[in-house]
Phi, psi and omega in degrees: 000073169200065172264165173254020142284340165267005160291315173272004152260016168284315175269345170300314161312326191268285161330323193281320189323309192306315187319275177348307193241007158245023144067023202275002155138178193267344159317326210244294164307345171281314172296336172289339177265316180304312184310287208310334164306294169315332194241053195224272186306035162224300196289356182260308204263022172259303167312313160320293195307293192284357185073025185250075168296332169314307177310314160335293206309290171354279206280334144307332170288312217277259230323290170326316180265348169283327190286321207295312181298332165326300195288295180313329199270325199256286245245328181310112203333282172310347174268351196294309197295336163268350182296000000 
């Protein structure tokens, strides 16, 4: 596992964490949950490839709990008006 799709979903990962926790605003964090979906569905179809299902399992739940931040941050009703 040191290809460059896990590179790039090492740094993608690292990026979204950042969007995400230095907090730049809610814009930036609705895109830090879109990142973390994507490289969630690259460490899941990596995880699948290398036979490393824990990693698999892991990033389907966190995909699940990322698509949430989705819904909160983009698509929920009460939020739509601030974007």
């Amino acid at each position: 596992m040191n290809g460059p799709v896990e590179w790039i979903a090492s740094i993608g990962t690292v990026l979204a964490a950042s969007m995400i926790a230095f907090d730049l605003g809610r814009r930036a964090t609705g895109w830090g949950f879109v990142l973390f979906c994507l490289v969630s569905t690259l460490w899941i179809y990596i995880g699948i490839t290398q036979g490393a299902l824990p990693l698999a399992a892991m990033n389907g739940l966190l995909l699940l709990i990322n698509g949430w931040g989705v819904y909160q941050y983009w698509l929920h009703p009460k939020n739509r008006a601030d974007n």
